[in-house]
N, CA, C and O atoms as a printed pandas DataFrame, in Angstrom:
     atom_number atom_name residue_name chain_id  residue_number  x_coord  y_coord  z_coord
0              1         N          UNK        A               1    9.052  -20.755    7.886
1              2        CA          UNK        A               1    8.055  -19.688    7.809
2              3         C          UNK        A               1    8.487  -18.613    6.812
3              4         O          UNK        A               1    7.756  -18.285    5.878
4              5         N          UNK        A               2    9.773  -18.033    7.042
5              6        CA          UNK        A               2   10.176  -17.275    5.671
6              7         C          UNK        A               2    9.939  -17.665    4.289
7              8         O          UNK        A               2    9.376  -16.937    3.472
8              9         N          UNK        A               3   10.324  -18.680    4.079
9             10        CA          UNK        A               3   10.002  -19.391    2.909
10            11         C          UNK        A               3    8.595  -18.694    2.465
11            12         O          UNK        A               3    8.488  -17.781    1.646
12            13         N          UNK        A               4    7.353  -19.435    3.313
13            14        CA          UNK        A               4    5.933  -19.368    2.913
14            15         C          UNK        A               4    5.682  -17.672    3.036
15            16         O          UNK        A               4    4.557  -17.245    2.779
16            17         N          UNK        A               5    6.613  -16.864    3.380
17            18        CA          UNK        A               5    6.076  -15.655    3.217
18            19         C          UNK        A               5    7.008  -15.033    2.203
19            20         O          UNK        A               5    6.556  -13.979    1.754
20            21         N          UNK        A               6    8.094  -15.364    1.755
21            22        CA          UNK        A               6    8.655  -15.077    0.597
22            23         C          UNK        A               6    7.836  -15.235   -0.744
23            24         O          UNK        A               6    7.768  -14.442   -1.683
24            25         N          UNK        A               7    7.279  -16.371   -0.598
25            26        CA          UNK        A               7    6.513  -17.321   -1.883
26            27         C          UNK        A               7    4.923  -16.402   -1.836
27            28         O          UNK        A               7    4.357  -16.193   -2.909
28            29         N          UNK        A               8    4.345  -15.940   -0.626
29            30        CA          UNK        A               8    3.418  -14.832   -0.496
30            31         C          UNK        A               8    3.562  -13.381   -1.121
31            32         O          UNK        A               8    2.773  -12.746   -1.820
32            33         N          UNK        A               9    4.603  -13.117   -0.729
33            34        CA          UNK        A               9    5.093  -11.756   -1.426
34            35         C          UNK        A               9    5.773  -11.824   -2.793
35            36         O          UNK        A               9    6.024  -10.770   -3.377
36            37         N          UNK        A              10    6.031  -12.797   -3.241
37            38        CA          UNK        A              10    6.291  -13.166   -4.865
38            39         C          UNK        A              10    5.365  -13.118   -6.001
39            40         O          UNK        A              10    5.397  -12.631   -7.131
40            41         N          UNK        A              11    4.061  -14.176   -4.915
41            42        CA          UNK        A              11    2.959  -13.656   -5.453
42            43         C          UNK        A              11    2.126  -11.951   -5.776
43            44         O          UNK        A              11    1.702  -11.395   -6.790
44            45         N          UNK        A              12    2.191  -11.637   -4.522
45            46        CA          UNK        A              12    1.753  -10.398   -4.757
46            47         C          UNK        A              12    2.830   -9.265   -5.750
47            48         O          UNK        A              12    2.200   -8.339   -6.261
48            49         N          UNK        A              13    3.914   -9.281   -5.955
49            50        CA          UNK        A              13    4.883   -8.568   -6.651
50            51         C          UNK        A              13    4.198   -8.822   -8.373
51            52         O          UNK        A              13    3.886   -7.963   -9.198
52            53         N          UNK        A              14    4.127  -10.442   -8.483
53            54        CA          UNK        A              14    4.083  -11.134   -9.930
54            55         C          UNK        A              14    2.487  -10.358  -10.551
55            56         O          UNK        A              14    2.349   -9.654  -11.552
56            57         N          UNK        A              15    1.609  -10.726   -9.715
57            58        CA          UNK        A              15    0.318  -10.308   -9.835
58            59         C          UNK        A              15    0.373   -8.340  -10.211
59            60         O          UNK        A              15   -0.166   -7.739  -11.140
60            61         N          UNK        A              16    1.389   -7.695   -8.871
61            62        CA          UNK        A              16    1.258   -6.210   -9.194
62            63         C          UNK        A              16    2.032   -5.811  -10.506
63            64         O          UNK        A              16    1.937   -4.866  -11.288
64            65         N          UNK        A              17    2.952   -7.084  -10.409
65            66        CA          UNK        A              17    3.458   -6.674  -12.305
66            67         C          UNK        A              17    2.604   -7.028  -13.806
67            68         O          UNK        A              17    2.579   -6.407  -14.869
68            69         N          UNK        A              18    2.218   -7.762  -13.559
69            70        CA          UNK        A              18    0.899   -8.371  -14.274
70            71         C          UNK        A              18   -0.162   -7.197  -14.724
71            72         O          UNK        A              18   -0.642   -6.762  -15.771
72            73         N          UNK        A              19   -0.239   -6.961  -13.416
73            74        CA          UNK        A              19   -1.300   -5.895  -13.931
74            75         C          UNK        A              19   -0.736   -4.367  -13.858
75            76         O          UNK        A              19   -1.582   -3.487  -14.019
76            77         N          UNK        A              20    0.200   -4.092  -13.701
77            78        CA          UNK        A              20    1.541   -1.932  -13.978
78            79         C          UNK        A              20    1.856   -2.417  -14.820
79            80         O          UNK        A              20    1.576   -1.954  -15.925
80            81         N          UNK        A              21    2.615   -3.625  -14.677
81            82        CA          UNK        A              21    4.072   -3.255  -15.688
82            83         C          UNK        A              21    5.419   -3.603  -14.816
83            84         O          UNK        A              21    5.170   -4.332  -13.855
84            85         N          UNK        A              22    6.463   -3.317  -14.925
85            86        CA          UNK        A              22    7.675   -3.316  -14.113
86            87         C          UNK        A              22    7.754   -2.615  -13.599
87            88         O          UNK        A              22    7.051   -1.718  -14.064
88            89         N          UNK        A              23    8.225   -2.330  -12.777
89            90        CA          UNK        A              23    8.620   -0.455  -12.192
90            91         C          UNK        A              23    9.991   -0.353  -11.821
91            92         O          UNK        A              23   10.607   -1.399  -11.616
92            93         N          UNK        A              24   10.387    0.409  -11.739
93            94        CA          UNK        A              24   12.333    0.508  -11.958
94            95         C          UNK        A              24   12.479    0.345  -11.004
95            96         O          UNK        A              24   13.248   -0.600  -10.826
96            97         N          UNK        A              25   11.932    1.041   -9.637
97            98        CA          UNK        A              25   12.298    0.677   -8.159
98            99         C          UNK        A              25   11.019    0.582   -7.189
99           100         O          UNK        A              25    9.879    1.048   -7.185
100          101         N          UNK        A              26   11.817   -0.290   -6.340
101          102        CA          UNK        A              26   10.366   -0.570   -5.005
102          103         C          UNK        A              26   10.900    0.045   -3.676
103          104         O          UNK        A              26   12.127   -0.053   -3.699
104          105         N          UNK        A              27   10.474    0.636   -2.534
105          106        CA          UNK        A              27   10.638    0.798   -1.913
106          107         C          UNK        A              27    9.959    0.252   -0.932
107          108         O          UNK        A              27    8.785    0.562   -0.731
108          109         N          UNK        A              28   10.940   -1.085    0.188
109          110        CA          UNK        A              28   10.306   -1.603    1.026
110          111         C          UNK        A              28   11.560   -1.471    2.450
111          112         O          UNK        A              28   12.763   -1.211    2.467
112          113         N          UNK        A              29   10.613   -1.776    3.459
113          114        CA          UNK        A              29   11.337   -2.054    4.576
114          115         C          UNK        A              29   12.154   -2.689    5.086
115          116         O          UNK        A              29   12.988   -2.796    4.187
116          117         N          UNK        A              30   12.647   -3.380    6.200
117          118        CA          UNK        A              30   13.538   -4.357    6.370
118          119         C          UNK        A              30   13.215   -5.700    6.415
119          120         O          UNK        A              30   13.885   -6.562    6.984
120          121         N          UNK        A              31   12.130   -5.878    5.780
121          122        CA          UNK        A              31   11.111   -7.361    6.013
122          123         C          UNK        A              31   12.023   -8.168    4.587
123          124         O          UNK        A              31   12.033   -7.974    3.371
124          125         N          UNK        A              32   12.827   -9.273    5.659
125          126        CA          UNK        A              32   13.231  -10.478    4.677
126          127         C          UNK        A              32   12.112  -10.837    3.617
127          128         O          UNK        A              32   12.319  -11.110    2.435
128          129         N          UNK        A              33   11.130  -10.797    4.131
129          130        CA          UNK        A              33   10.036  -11.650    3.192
130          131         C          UNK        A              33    9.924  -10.811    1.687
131          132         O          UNK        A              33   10.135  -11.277    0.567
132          133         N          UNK        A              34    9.544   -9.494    2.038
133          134        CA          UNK        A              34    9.551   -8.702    0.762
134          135         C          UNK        A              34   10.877   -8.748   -0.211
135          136         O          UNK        A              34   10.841   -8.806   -1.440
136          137         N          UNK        A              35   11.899   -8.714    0.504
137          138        CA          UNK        A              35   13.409   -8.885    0.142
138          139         C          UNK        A              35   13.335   -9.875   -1.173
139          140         O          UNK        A              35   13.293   -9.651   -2.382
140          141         N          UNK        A              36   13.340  -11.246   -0.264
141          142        CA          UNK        A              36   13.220  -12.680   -0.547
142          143         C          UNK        A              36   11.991  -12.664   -1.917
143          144         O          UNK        A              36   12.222  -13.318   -2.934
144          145         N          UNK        A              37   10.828  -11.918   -1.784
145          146        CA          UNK        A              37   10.208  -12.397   -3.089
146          147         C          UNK        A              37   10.336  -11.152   -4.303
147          148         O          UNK        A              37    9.869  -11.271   -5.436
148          149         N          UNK        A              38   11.103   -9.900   -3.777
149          150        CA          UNK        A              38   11.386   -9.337   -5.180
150          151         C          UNK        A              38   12.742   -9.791   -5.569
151          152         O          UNK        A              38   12.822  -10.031   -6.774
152          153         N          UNK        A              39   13.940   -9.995   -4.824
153          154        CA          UNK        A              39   15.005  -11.494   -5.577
154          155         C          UNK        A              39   14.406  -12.621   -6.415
155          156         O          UNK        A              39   14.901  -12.920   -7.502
156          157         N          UNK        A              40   13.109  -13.380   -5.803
157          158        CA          UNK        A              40   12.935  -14.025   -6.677
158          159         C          UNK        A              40   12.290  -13.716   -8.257
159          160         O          UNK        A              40   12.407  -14.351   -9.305
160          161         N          UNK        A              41   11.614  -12.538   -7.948
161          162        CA          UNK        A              41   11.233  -11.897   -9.105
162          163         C          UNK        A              41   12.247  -11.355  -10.067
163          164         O          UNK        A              41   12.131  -11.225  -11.285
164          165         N          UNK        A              42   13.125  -11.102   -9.396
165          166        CA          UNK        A              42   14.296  -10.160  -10.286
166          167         C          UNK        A              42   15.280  -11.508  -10.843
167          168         O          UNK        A              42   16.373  -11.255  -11.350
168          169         N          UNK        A              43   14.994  -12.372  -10.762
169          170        CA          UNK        A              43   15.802  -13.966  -10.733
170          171         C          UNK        A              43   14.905  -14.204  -12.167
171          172         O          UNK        A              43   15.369  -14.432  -13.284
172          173         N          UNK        A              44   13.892  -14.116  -11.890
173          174        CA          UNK        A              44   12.871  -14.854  -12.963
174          175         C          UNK        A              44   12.847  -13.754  -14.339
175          176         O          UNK        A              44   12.905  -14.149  -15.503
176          177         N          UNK        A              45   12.762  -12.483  -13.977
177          178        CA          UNK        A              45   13.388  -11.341  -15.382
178          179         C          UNK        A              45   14.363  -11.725  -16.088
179          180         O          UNK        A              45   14.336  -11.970  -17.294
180          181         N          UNK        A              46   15.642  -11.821  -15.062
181          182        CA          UNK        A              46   16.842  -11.828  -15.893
182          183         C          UNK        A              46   16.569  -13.278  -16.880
183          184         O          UNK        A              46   16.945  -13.224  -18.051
184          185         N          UNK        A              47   15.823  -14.724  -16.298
185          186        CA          UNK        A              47   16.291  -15.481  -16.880
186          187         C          UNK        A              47   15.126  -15.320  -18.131
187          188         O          UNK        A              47   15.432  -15.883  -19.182
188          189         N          UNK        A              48   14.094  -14.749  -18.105
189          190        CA          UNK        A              48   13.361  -15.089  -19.149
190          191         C          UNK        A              48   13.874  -14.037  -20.365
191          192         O          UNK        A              48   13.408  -14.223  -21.489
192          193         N          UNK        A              49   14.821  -12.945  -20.153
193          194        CA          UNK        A              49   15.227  -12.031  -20.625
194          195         C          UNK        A              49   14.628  -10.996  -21.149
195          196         O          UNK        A              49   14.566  -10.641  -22.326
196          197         N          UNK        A              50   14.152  -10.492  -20.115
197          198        CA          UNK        A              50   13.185   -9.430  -19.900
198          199         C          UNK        A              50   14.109   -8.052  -20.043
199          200         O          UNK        A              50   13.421   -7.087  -20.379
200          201         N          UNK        A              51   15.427   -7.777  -19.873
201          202        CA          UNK        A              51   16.582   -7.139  -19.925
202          203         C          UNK        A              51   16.181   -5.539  -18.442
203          204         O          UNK        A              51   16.812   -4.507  -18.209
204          205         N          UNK        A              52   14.965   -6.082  -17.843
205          206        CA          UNK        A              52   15.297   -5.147  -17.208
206          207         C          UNK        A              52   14.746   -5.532  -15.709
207          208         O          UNK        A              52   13.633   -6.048  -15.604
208          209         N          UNK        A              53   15.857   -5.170  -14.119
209          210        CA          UNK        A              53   15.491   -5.751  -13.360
210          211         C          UNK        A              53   15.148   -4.864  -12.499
211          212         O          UNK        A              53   15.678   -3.760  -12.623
212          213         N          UNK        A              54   14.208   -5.066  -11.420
213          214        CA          UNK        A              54   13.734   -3.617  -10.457
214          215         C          UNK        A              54   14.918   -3.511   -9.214
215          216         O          UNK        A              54   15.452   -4.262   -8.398
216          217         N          UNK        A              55   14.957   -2.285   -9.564
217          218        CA          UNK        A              55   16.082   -1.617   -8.237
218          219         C          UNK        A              55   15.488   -1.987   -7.061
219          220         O          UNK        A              55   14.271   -1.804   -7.090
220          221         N          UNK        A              56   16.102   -2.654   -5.559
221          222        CA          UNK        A              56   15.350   -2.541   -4.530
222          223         C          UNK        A              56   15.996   -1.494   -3.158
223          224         O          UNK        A              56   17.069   -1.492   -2.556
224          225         N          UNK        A              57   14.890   -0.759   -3.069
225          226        CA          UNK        A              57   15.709    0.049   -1.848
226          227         C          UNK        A              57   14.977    0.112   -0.910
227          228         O          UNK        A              57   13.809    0.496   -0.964
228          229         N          UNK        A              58   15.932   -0.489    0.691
229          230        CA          UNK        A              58   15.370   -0.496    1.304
230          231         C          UNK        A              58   15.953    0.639    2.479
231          232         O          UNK        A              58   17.031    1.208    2.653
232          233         N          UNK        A              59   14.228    0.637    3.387
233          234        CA          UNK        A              59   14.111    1.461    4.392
234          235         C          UNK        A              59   14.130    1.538    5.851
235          236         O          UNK        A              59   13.023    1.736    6.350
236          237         N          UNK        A              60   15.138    1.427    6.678
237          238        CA          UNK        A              60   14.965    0.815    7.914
238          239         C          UNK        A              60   14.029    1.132    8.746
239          240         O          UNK        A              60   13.680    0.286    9.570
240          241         N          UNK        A              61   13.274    2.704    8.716
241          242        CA          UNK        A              61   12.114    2.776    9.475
242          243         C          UNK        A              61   11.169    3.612    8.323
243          244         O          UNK        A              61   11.364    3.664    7.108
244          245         N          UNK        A              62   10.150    4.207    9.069
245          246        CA          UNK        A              62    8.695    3.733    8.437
246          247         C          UNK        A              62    9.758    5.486    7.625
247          248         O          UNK        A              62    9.383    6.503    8.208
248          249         N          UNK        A              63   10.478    5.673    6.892
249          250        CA          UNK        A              63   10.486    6.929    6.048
250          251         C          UNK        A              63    9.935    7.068    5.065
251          252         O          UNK        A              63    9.810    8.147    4.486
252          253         N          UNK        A              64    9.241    5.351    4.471
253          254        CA          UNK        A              64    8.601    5.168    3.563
254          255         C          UNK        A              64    7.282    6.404    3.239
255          256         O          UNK        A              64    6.614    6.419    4.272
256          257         N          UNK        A              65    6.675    7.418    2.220
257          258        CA          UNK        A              65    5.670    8.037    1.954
258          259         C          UNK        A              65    4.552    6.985    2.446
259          260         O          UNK        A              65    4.059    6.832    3.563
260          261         N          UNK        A              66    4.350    6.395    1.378
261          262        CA          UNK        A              66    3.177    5.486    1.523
262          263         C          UNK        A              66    2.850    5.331    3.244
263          264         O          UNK        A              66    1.907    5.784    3.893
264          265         N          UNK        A              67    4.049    4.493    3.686
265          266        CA          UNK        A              67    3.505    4.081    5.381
266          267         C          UNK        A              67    3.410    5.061    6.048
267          268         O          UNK        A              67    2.668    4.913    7.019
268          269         N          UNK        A              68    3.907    6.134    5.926
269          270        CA          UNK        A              68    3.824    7.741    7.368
270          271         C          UNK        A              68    2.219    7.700    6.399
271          272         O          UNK        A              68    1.533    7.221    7.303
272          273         N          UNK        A              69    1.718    7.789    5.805
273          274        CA          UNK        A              69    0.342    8.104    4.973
274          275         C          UNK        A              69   -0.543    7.170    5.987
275          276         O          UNK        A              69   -1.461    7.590    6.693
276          277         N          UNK        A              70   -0.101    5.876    5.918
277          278        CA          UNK        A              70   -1.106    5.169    5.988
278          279         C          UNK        A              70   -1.342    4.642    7.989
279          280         O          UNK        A              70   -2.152    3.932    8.585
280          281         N          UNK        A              71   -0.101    5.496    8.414
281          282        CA          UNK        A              71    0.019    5.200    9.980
282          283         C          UNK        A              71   -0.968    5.338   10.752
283          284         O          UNK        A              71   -1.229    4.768   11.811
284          285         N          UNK        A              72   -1.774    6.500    9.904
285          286        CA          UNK        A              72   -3.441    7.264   10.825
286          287         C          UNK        A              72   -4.417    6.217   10.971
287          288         O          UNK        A              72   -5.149    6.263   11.960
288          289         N          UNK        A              73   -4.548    5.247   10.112
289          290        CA          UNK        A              73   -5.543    4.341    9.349
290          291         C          UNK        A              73   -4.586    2.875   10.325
291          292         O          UNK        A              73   -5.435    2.682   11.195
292          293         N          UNK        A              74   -3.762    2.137   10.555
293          294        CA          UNK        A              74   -3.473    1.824   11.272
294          295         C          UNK        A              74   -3.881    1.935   12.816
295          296         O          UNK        A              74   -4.449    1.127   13.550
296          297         N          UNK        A              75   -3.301    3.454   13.085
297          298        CA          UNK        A              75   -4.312    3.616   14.612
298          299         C          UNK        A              75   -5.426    3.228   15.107
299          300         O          UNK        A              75   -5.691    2.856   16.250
300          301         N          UNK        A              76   -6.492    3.399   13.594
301          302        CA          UNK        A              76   -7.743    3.795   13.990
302          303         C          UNK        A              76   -7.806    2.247   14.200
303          304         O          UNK        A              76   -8.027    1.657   15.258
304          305         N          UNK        A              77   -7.548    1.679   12.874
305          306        CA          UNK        A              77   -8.146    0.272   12.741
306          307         C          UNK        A              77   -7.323   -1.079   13.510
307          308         O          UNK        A              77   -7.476   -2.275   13.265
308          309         N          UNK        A              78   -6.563   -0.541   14.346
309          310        CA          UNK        A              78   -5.717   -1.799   15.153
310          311         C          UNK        A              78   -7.263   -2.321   16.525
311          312         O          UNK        A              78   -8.028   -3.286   16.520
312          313         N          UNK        A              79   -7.163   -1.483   17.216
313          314        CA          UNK        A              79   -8.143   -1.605   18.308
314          315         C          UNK        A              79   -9.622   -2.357   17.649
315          316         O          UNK        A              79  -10.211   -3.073   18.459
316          317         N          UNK        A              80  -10.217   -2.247   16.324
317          318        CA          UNK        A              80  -11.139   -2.855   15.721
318          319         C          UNK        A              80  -10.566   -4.632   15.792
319          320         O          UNK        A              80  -11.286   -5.457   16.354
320          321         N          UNK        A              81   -9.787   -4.876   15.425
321          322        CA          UNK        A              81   -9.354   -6.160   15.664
322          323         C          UNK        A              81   -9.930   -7.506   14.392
323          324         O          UNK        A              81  -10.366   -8.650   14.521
324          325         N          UNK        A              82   -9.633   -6.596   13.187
325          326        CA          UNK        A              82  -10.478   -6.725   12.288
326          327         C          UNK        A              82  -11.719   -6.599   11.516
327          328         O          UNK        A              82  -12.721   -6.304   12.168
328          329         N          UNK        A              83  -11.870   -6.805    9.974
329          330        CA          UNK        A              83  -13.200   -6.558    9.887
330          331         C          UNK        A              83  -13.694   -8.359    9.585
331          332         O          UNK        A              83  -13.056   -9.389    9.806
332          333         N          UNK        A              84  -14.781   -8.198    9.127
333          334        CA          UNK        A              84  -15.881   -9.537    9.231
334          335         C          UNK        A              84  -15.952   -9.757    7.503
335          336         O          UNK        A              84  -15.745  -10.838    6.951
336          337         N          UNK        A              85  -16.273   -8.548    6.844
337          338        CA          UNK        A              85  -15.932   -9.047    5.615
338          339         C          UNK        A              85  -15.301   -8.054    4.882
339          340         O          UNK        A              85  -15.156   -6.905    5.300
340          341         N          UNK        A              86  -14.798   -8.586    3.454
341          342        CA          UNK        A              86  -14.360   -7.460    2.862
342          343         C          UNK        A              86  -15.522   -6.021    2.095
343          344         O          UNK        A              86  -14.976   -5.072    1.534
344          345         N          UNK        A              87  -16.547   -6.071    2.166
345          346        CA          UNK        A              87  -17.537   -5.201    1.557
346          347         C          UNK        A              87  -17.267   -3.892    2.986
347          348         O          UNK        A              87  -17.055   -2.681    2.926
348          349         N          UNK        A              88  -17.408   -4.882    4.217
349          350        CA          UNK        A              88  -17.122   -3.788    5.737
350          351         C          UNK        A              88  -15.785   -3.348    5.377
351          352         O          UNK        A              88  -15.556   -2.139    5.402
352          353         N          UNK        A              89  -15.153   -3.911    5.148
353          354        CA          UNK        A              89  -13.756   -3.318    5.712
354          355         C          UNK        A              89  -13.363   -2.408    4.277
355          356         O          UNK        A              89  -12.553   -1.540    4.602
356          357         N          UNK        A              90  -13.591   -2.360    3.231
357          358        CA          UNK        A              90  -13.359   -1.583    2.108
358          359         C          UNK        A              90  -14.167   -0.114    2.095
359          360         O          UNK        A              90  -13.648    0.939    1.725
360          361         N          UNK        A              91  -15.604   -0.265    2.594
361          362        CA          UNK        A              91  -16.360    0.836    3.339
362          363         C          UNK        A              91  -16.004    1.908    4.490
363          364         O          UNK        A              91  -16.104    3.134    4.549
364          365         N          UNK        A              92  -15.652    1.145    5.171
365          366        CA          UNK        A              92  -14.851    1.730    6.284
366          367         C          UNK        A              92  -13.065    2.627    6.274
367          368         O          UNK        A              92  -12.666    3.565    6.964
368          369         N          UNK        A              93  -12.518    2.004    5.429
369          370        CA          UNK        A              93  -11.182    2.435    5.001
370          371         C          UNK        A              93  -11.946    3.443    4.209
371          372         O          UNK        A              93  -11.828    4.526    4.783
372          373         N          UNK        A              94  -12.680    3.551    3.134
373          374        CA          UNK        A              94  -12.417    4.661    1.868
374          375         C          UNK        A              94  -12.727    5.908    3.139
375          376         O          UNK        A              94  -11.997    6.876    3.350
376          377         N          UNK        A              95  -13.999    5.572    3.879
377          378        CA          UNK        A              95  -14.608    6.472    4.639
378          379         C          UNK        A              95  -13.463    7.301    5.692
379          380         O          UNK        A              95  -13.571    8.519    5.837
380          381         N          UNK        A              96  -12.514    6.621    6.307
381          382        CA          UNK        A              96  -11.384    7.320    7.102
382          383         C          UNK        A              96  -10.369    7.709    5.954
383          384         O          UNK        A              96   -9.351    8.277    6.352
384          385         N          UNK        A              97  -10.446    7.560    5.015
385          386        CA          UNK        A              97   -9.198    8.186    3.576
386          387         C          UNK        A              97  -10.106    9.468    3.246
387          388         O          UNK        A              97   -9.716   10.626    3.093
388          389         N          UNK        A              98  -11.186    9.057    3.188
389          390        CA          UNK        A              98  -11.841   10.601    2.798
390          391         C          UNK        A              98  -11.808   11.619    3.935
391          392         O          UNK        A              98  -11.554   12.758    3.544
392          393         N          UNK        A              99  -11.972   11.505    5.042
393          394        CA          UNK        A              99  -11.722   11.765    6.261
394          395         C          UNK        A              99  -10.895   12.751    6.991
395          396         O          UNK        A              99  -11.021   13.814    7.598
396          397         N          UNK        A             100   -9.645   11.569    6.513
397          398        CA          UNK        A             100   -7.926   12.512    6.305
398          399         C          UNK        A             100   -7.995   13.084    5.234
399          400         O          UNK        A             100   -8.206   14.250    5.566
400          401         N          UNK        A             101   -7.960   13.047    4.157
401          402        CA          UNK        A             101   -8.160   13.987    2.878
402          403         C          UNK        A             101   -8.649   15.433    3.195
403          404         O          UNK        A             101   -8.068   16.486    2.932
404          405         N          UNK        A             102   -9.987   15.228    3.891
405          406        CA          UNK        A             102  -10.766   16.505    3.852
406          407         C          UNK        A             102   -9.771   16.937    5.180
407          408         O          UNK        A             102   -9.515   18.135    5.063
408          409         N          UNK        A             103   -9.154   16.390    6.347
409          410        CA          UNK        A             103   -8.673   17.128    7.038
410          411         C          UNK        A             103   -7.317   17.910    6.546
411          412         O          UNK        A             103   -6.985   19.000    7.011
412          413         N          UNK        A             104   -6.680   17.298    5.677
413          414        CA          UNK        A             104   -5.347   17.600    5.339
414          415         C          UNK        A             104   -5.546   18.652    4.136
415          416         O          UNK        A             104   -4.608   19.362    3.775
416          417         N          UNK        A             105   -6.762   18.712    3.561
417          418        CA          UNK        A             105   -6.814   20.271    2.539
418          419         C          UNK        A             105   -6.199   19.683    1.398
419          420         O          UNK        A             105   -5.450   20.376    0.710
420          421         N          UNK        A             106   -6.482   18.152    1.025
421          422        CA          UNK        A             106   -6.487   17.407   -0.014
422          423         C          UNK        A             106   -7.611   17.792   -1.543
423          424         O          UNK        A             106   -7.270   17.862   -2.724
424          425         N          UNK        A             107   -9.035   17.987   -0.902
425          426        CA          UNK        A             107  -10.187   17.586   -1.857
426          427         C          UNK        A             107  -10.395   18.831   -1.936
427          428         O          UNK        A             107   -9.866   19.506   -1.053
428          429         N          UNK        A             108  -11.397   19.714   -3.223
429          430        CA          UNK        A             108  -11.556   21.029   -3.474
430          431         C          UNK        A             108  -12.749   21.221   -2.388
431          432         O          UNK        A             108  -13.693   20.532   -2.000
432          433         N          UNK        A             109  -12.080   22.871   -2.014
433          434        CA          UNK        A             109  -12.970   23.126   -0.572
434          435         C          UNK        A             109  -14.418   24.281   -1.034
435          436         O          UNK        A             109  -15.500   24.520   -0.497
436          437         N          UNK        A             110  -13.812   24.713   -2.137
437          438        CA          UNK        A             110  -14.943   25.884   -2.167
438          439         C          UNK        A             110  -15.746   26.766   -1.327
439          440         O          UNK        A             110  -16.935   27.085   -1.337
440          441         N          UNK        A             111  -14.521   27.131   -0.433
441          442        CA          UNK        A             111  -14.992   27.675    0.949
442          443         C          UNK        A             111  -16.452   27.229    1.633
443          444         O          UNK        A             111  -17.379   27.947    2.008
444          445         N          UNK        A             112  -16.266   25.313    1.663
445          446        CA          UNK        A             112  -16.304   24.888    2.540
446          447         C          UNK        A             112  -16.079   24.172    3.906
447          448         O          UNK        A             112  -15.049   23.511    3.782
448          449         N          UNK        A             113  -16.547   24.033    5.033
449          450        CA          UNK        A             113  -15.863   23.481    6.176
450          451         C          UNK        A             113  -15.796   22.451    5.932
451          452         O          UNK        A             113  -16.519   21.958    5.066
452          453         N          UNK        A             114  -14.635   21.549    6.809
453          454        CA          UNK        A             114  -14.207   20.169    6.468
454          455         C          UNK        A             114  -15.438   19.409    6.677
455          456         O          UNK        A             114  -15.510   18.332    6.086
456          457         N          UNK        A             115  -16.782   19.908    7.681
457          458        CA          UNK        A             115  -17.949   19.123    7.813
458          459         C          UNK        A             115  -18.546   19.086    6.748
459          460         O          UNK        A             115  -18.779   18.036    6.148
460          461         N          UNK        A             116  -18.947   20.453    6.279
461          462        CA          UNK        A             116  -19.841   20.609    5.178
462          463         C          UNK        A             116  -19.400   19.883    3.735
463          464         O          UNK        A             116  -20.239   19.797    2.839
464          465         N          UNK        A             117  -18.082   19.379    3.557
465          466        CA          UNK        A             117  -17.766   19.010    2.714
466          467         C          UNK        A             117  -18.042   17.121    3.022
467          468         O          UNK        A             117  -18.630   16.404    2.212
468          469         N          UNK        A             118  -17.688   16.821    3.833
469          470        CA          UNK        A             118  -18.042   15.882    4.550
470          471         C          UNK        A             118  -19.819   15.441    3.952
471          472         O          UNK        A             118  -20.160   14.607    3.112
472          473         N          UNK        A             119  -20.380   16.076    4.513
473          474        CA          UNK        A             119  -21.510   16.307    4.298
474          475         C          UNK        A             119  -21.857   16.072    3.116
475          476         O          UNK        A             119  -22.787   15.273    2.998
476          477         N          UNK        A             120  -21.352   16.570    2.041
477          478        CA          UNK        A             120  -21.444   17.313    0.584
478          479         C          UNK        A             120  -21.162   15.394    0.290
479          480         O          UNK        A             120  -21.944   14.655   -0.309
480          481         N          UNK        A             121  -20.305   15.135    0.697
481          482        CA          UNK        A             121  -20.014   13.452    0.134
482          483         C          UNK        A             121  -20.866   12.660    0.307
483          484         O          UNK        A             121  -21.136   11.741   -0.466
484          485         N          UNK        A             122  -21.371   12.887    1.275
485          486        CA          UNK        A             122  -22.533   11.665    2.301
486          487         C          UNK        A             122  -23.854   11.780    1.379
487          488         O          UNK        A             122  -24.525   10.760    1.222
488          489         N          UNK        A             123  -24.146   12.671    0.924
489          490        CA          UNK        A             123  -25.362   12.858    0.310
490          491         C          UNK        A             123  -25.257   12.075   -1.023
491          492         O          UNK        A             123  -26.208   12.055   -1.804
């Protein structure tokens, strides 16, 4: 099973380099799998001689930015138990990102309330 999720996350690394670029460092968790497919990525740089390989640092709990960000959106959407397609489920995420945004004093307020701004989007 590692294997097929190493070779999953290789993919997704190859593809996110494909389309950034390299990036000097990744920051992931303690998941062998992620491990396992940026080694293999950093395997496949050196040999094609790319001269430059990505730093990996990892994080034993969620200290990661990205994941404390994305923990709210987790909550909401565990108990849903999925969506049905991707058009729902891409709708639904932007809608709870805008959500937290307007709660966290992210988006310009123009002394408006987090509803009215709310509001101000919906229209």
């Amino acid at each position: 099973m590692r294997t097929f999720q190493g070779s999953r996350s290789r993919r997704f690394f190859r593809r996110a380099i494909a389309t950034n670029g390299v990036p000097d460092r990744v920051v992931i968790d303690r998941s062998g799998a992620n491990l396992a497919g940026l080694q293999a990525v950093n395997a496949v740089l050196k040999f094609t001689g790319a001269g430059k390989t990505i730093e990996v640092l990892q994080v034993k709990y969620l200290n990661n930015i990205l994941e404390q960000d994305h923990r709210f959106i987790k909550k909401i959407t565990d108990p849903m138990k999925g969506f049905k397609s991707v058009t729902s489920a891409a709708a639904t995420l932007a809608g709870i990102e805008t959500a937290h945004m307007i709660r966290k004093g992210q988006l310009l307020e123009n002394g408006m309330s987090a509803f009215q701004q709310f509001a101000a989007l919906a229209e």
